[in-house]
N, C-alpha and C positions, 0 to 999 in steps of 0.2 A: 525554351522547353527542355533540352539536355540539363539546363542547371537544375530544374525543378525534379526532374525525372532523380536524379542527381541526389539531391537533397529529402525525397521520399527514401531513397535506398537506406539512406544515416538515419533517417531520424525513424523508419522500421526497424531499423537493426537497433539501434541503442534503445527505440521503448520496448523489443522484445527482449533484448537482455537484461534491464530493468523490470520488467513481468517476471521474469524466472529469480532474482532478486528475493523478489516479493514475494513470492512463493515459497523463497526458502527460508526465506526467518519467520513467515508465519507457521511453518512446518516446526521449526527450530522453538517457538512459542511453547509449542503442541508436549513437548519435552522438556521441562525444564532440568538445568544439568545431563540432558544428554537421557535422564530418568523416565524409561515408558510406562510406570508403577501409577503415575501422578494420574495420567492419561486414562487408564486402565481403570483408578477408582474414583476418576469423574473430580478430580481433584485439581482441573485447568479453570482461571476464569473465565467468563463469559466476551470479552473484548479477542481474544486468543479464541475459543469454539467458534466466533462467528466468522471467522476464516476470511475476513475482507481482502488478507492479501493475496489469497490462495484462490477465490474469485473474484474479485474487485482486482486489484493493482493486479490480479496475475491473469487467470485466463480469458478478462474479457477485452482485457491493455495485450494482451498476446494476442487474441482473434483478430481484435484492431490494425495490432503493428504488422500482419502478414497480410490484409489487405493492403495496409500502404506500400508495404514493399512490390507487390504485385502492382500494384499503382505506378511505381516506382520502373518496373523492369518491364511492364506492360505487356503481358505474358496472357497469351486467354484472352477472354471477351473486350481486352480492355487494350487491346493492340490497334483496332478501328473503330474505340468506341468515340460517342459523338460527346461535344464539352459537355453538355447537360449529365450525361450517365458519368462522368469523371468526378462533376462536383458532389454529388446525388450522393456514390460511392466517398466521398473524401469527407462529405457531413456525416454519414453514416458513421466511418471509422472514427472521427475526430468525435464525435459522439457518446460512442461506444469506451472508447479511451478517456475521454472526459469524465465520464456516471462512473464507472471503474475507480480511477485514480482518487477520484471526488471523493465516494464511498469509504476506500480506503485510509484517504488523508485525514477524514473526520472519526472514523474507530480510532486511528492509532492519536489522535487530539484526545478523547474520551477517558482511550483506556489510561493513556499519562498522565490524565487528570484526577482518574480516579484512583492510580496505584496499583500495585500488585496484589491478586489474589492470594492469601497465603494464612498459614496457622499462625497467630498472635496471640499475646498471654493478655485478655479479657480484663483482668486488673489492673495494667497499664490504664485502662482509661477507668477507674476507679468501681468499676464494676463489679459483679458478685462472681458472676460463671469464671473457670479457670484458662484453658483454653479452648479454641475456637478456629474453625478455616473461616474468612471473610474479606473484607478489605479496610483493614484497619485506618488507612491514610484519606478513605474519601470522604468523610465527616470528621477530619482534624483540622477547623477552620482556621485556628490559631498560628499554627507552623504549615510550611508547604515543605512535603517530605522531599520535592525535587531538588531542592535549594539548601538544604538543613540534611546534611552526608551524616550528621551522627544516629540519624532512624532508622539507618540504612539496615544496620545490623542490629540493632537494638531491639526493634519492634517485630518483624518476620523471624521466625522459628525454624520456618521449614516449608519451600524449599529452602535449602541455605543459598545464599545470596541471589533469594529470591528479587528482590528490589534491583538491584545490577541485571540480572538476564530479563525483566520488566523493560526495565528504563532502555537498556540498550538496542535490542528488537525491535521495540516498537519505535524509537526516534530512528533507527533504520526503516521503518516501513513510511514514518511520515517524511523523512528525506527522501526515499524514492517516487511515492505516489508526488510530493510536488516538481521533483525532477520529471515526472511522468508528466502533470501539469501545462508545465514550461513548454515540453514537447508538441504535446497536441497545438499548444497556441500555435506553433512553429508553425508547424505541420498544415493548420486553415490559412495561416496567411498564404506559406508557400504555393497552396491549390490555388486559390485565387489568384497568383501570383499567374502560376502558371497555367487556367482556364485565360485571363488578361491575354497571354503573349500569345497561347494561342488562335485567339481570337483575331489576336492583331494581324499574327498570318496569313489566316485567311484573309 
């Protein structure tokens, strides 16, 4: 039981330090180049406004990870609570942290899929209009701009190196929300692990 109690304390503290993560590069999104101009004239994409790491991988994998820590250090109701209120509580959190991290791991899949929001010159793609803010890369069926570095620069305008602060944030949110992942599994086993032993106690 000490191992499990044990092993809730880690794995609340790294999925809530992993929530604050998440929170920050979806904030960091919010701003490209540091720029609150862009924000101001609604000139974020929509993968970035829907804020998945900011409640998804962040405040609901945070309300999560401080029930398990309190699982963990057995603080409050949960000092003589009976196995059944422990498991109840560790679905709950494992739950909660799961829809979260999940949520999030699938925006930032979406948003690299689709590319960055940004101003592109309209004739690149043989067109009439001149420029344009949109997402030039997610109807480019031919090239994939993740893999092909010379669009990088060529096609976004502005932000300038829109594509790099794109690309890097969000495969930062989808490394943490599956780091987030990995956790929770941890996390059900270990409850189980440790409702088992203490069962066996008794």
């Amino acid at each position: 039981m000490a191992c499990s109690r044990t092993c809730s304390r880690i794995l609340g503290l790294s999925l809530g330090t992993a929530a604050l993560f998440a929170a920050g590069a979806n904030v960091a999104l919010l701003f490209p180049n540091w720029d609150v101009t862009y924000l101001l004239r609604g000139l974020i994409g929509r993968h970035a406004m829907l804020g998945s790491g900011l409640w998804g991988g962040g405040l609901m994998v945070l309300t999560a990870a401080t029930l398990i820590s309190v699982m963990g250090w057995r603080y409050c109701c949960f000092s003589k609570s009976v196995p059944c209120l422990s498991l109840l509580t560790a679905l709950f959190s494992s739950g909660l942290a799961l829809l979260g991290a999940l949520i999030c791991f699938i925006t930032s899949g979406v948003a690299l899929k689709d590319g960055p929001f940004c101003m592109f010159d309209v004739s690149f793609f043989n067109q009439t209009q001149a420029w344009k803010y949109g997402y030039p890369f997610k109807d480019m069926h031919n090239r994939n701009y993740l893999y092909d570095h010379s669009l990088w620069n060529s096609v976004c305008r502005e932000p300038s190196k829109a594509v790099v602060w794109h690309v890097s944030f969000f495969s930062t949110l989808l490394c943490i929300s599956l780091f987030q992942l990995l956790l929770v599994v941890i996390h059900f086993i270990n409850s189980f692990l440790g409702l088992f032993c203490s069962l066996c106690e008794k």
